[in-house]
LODODO-607547 format. One record per residue (C-alpha): residue in one letter; x, y, z. Coordinates in pm, whole numbers, plus 50000, padded with zeros to 5 digits. Layout:
N
{node "A" {X Y Z}}
...
// end
This chain:
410
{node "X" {50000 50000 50000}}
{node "X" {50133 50331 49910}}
{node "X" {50184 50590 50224}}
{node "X" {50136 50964 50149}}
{node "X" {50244 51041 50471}}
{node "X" {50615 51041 50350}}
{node "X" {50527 51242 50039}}
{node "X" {50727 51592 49997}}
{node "X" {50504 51872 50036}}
{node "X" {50149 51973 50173}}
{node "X" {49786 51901 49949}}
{node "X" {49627 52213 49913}}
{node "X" {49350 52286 50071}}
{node "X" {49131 52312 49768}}
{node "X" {49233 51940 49635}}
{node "X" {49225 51774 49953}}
{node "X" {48877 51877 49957}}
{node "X" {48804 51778 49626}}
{node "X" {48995 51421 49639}}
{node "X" {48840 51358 49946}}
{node "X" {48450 51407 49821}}
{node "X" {48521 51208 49571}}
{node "X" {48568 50896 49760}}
{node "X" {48243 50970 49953}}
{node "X" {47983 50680 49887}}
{node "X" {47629 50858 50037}}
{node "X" {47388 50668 50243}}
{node "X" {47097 50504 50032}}
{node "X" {46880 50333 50327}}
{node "X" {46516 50525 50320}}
{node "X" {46270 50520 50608}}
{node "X" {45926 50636 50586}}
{node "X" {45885 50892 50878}}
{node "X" {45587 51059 51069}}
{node "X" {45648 51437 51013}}
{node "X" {45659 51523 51372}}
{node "X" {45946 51240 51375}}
{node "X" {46126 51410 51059}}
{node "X" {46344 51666 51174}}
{node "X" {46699 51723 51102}}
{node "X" {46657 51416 50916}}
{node "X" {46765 51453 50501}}
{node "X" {46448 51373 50251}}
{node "X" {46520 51128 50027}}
{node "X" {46300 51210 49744}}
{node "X" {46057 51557 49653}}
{node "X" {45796 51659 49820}}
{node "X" {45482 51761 49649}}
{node "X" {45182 51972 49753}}
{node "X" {44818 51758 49742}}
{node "X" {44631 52066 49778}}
{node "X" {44619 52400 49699}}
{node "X" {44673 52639 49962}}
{node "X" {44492 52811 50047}}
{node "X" {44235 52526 49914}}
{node "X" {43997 52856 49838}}
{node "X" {43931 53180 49760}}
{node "X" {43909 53346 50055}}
{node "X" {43933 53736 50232}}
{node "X" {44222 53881 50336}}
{node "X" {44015 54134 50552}}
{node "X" {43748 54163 50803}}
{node "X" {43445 54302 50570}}
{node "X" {43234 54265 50298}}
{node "X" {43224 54021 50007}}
{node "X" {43026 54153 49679}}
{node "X" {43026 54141 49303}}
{node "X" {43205 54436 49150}}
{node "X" {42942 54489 48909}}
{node "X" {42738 54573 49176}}
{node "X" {42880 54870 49279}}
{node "X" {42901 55007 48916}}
{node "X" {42479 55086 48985}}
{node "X" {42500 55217 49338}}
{node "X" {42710 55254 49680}}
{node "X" {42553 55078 49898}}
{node "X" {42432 54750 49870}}
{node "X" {42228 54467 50117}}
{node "X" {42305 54294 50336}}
{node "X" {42228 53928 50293}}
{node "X" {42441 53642 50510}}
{node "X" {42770 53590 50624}}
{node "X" {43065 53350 50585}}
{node "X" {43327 53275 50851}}
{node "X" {43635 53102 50887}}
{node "X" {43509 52730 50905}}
{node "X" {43164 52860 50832}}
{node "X" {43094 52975 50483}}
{node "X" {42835 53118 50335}}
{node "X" {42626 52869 50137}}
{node "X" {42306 53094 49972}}
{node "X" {42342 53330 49653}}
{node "X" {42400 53707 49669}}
{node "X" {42239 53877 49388}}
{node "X" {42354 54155 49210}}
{node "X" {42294 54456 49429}}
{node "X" {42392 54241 49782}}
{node "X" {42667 54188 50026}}
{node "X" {42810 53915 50225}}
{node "X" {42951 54005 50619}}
{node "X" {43260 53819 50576}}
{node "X" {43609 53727 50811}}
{node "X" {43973 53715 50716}}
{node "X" {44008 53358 50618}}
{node "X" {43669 53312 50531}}
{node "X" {43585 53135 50200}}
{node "X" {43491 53358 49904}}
{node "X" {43114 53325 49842}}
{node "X" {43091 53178 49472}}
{node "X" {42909 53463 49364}}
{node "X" {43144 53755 49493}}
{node "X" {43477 53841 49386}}
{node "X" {43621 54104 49563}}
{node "X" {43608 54243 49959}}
{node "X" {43607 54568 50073}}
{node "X" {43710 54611 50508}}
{node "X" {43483 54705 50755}}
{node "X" {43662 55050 50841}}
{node "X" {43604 55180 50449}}
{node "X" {43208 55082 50526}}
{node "X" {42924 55196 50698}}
{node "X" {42670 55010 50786}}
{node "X" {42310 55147 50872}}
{node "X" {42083 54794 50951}}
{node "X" {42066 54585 50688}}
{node "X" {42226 54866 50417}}
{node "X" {42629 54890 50356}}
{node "X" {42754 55200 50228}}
{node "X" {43068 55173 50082}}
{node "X" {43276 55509 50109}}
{node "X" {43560 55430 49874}}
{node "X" {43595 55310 49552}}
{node "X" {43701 54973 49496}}
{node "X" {43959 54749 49210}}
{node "X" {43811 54448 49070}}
{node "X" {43966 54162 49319}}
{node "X" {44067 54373 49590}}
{node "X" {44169 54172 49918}}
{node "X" {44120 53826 49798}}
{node "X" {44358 53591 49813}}
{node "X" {44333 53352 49546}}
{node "X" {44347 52954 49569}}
{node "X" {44689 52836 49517}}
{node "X" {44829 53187 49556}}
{node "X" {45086 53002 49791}}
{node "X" {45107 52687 49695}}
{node "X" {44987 52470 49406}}
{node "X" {44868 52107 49376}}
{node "X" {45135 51921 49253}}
{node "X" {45384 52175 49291}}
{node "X" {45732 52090 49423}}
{node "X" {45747 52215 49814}}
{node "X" {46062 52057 49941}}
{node "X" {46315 51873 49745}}
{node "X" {46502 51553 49763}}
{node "X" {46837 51638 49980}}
{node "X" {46709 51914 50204}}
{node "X" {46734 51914 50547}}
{node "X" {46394 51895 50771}}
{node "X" {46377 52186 50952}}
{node "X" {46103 52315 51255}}
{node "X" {45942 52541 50972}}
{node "X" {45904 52284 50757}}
{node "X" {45745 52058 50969}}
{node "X" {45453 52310 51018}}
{node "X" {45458 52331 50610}}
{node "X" {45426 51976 50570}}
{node "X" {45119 51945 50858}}
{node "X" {44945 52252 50684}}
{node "X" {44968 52076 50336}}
{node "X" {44811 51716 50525}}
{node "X" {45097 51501 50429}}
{node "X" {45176 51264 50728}}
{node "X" {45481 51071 50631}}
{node "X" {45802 51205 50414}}
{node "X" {46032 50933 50335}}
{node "X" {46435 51021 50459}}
{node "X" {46756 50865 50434}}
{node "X" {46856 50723 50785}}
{node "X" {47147 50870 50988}}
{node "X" {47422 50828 51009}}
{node "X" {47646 50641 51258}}
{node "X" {47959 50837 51381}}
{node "X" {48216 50713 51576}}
{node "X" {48432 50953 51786}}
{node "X" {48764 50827 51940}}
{node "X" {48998 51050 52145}}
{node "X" {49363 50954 52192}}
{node "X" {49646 51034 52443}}
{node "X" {49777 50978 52813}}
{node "X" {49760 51319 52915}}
{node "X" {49422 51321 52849}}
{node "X" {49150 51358 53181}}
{node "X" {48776 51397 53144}}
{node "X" {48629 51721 53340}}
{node "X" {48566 51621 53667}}
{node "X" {48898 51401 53727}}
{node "X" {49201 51554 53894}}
{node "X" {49494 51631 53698}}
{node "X" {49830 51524 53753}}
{node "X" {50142 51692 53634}}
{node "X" {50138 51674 53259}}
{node "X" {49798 51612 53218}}
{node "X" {49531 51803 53030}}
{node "X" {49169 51809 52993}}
{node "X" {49007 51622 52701}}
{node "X" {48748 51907 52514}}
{node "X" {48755 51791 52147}}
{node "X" {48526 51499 52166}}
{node "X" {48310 51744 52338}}
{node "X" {48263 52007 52103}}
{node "X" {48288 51806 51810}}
{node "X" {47985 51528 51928}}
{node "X" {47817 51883 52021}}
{node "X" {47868 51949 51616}}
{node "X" {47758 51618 51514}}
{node "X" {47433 51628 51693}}
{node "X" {47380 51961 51494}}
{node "X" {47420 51733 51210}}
{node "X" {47135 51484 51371}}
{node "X" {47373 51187 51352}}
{node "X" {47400 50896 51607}}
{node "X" {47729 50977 51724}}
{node "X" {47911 50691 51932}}
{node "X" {48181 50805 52166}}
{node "X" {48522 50545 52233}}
{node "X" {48606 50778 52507}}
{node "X" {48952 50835 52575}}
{node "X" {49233 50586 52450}}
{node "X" {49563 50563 52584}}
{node "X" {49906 50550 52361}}
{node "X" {49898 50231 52346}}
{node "X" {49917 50089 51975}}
{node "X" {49715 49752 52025}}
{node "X" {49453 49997 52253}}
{node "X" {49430 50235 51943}}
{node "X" {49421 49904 51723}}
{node "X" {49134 49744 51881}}
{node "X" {48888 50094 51863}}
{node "X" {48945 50181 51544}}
{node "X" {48845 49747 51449}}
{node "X" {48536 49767 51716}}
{node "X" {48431 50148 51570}}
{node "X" {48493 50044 51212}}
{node "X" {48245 49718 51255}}
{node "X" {47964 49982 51414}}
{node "X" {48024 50319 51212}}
{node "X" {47957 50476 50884}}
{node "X" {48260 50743 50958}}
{node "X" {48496 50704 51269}}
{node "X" {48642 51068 51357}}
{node "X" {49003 51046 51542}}
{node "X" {49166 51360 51742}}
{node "X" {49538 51291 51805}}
{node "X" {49784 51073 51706}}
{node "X" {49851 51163 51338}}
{node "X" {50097 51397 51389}}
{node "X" {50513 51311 51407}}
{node "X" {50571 51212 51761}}
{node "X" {50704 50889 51924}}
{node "X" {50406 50798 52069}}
{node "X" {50183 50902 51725}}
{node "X" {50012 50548 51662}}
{node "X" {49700 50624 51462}}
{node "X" {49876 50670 51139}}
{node "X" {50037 50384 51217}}
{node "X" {49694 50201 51262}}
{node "X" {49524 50343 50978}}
{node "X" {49771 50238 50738}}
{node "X" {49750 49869 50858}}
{node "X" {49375 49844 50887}}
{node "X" {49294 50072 50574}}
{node "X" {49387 50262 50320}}
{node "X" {49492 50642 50373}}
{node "X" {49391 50913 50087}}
{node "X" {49610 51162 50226}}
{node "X" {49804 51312 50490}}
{node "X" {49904 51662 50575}}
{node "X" {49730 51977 50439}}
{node "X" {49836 52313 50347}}
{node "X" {49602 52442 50567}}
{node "X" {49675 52668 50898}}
{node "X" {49574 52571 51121}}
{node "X" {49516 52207 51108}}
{node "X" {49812 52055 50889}}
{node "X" {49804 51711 51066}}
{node "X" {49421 51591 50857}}
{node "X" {49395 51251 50779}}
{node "X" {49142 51132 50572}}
{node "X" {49078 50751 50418}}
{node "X" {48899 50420 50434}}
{node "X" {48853 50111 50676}}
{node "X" {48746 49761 50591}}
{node "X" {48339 49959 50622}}
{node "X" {48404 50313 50708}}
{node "X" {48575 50621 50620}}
{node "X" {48807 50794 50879}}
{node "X" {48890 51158 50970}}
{node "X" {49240 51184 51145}}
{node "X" {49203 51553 51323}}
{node "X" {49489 51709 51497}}
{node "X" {49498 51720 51847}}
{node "X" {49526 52046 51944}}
{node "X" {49161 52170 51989}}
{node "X" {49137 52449 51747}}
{node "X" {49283 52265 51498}}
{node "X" {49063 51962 51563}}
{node "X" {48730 52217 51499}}
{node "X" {48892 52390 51246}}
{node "X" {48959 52087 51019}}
{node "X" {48600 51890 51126}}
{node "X" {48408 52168 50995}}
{node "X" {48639 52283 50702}}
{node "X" {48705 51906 50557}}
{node "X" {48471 51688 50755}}
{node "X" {48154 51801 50817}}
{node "X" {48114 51912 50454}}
{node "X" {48229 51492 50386}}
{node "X" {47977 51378 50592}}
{node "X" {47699 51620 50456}}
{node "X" {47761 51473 50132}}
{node "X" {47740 51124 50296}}
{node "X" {47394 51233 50440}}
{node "X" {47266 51321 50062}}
{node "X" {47187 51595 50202}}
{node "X" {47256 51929 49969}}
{node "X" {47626 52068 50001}}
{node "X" {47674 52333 50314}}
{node "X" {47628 52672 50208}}
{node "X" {47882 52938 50359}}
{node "X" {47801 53279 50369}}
{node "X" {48159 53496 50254}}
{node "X" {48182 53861 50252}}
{node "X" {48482 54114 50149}}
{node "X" {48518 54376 50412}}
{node "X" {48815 54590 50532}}
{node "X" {49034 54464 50851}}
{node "X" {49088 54695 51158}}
{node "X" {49350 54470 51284}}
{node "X" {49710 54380 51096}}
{node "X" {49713 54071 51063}}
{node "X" {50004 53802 51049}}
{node "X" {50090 53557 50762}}
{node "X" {50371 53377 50552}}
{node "X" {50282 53238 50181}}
{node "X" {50211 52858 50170}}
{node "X" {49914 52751 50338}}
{node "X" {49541 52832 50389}}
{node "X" {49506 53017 50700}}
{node "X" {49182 53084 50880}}
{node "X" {49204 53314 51144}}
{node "X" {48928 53385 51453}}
{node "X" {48774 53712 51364}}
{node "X" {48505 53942 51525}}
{node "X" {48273 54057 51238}}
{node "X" {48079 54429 51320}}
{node "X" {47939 54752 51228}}
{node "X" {48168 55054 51324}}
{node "X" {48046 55398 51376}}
{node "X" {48036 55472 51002}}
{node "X" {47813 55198 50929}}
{node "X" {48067 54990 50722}}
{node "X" {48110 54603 50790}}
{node "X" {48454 54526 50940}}
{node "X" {48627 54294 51057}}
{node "X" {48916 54240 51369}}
{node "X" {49084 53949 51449}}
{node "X" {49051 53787 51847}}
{node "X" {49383 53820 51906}}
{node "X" {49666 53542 51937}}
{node "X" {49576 53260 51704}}
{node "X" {49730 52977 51816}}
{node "X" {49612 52614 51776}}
{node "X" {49550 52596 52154}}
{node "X" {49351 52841 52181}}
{node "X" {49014 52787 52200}}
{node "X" {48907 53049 52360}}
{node "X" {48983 53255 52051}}
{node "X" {48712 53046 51870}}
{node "X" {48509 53106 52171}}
{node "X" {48497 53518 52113}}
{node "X" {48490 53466 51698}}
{node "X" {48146 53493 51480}}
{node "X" {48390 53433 51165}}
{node "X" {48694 53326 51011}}
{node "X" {48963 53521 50790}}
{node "X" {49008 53314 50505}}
{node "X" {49354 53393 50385}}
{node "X" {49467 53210 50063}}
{node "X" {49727 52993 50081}}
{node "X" {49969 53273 49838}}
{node "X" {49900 53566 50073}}
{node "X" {50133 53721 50298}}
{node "X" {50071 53939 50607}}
{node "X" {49755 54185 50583}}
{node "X" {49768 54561 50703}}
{node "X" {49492 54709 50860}}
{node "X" {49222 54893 50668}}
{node "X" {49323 54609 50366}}
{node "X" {49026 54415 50207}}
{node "X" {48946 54031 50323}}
{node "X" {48754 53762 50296}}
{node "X" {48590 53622 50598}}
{node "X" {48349 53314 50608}}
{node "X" {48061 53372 50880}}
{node "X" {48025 53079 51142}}
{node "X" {47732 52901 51024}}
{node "X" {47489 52706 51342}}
{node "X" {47726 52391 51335}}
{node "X" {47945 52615 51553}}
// end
């Protein structure tokens, strides 16, 4: 098997993305789900309307239904019935008549546009109208918002809260979905200590399987945590054979980077195949991405910006695409810098930046502060990152850049 790992040079950013979707196989399995059941879940085929809504004419005001003709003889026309929401009115009103109608009521047959109470007045059974009415005036038409037959929600969208209410106001019940996923999560190291344990000299609390499970439930995946592994190469061996047999991706933090006591690229190449190793990407250079006997694997870097950095960069747009679901879309914007910022040429950087509105009313842009890997407090303060291309060198202040907006997985 070839190893990458002792290939000259970083991939760039760009084509490690790239090669790496193209090895990702999506998730065909469908279930037929309740809609109350659906969300967060991906639909796996389009979903059209069986009505028309509204399913009626109806008004759009509190008022009076009529035929337009009528008013073409006189002002004020009669009174004959009423039609309410759930209640409409079932007789005939002849030319020279009026219906007493609600907002949401049905549109008589006969009647065809609606004048509101406040532009009326009403003496018994006789309706003056003071103003002079358009032909179809505050009537909302049938299908005005959505057609029968017409395409609603499409095949790779993700069920939101919104469109659950959609769905119950249309009368569908069930929308098939692709299943989840199933997401393994291993953590390796000895220093490592779960919060709550005491830590002896040397040791450091474990965080990234914490914010990145946190990520993956975002993504409305059953995420299995391995918990904390030692250094231990047959320890490391055994997890990544027991996650493989239950997991449609297993995510690693740790162990791919040079050290002595490194052993996951040392497992990965024995138990699979790796695509590629080290990315020309700041920070986060230690990715690792590939396939198991039933699985793919993400290597992350252990340090826990870098770890978040490279899930959401690399991996969570991987296992959106393994989802079916419809590729991530980030918002960018161009916007001046009030902060100088520090780079050398060679690698992708993306830097923690505060995005905001100075006194002037322009969009700018600062950076947190120190932006080292370890730092995840700077991640902490951020709403953005600084996406500096891998060519660019270091950035003045009041200089153009692009920054990427955090989007909900963070």
């Amino acid at each position: 098997m070839s190893d990458c790992c002792s290939a000259p040079g970083l991939l760039p950013f760009e084509q490690a993305l790239t090669k790496m979707l193209a090895q990702i196989t999506p998730v065909t399995d469908v279930l037929d789900l309740p809609v109350e059941q659906a969300l967060g879940y991906v639909l796996a085929s389009d979903v059209l309307s069986p009505i028309n809504v509204p399913p009626h004419d109806n008004s759009a005001m509190d008022g009076y239904a009529f035929s337009h003709s009528s008013l073409e003889q006189s002002s004020t026309l009669t009174l004959v019935g009423r039609s309410m929401a759930g209640a409409p009115f079932t007789g005939k009103c002849e030319a020279g008549q009026c219906i007493r109608i609600m907002t949401g009521a049905k549109m008589p047959d006969c009647c065809d546009s609606v004048e509101m109470q406040e532009n009326c007045q009403a003496e018994g059974e006789h309706i003056r109208f003071l103003q002079e009415k358009k032909f179809g005036s505050h009537v909302r038409k049938a299908g005005e918002d959505i057609q029968k037959n017409q395409q609603v929600l499409k095949q790779g969208h993700r069920v939101t809260p919104v469109d659950i209410g959609v769905l119950a106001s249309l009368g569908v019940p069930t929308v098939k979905v692709f299943r989840k996923l199933n997401v393994a999560l291993i953590a390796t190291g000895d220093e490592l200590k779960l919060p709550g344990q005491a830590l002896t000299e040397g040791d450091i609390y474990e965080s990234n399987s914490f914010v990145l499970s946190a990520m993956l439930e975002k993504l409305h995946v059953n995420v299995i945590n391995f918990g904390i592994i030692k250094d231990d190469l047959s320890a490391i061996k055994a997890a990544f054979i027991d996650a493989d047999k239950q997991a449609d991706a297993v995510i690693s933090s740790g162990g791919v980077s040079v050290g002595d006591a490194d052993y996951t690229k040392t497992v990965l190449d024995e138990l699979g195949e790796i695509g590629f190793w080290k990315i020309a990407m700041k920070p986060g250079k230690p990715f690792a991405f590939g396939k198991l006997a039933n699985s793919v694997f993400f290597g992350l870097p252990g340090n826990p910006v870098s770890a978040l950095v490279t899930f959401h960069q690399l991996a969570l747009v991987a296992l959106t695409k393994m989802q079916n679901a419809e590729p991530l879309k980030r918002t960018t914007l161009r916007v001046k810098t009030t902060s100088d910022l520090r780079k050398s040429p060679g690698r992708m950087d993306f830097q923690r930046g505060v995005l905001s509105v100075n006194e002037q009313g322009e969009t700018v842009v600062a950076s947190t502060g120190s932006q080292g890997s370890g730092i995840l407090s700077s991640l902490a303060q951020a709403n953005c990152f600084i996406v500096l291309e891998s060519e660019q060198a270091s950035v003045s202040k009041n200089d153009y850049v692009t920054v990427q907006m955090f989007d909900n997985y963070l």
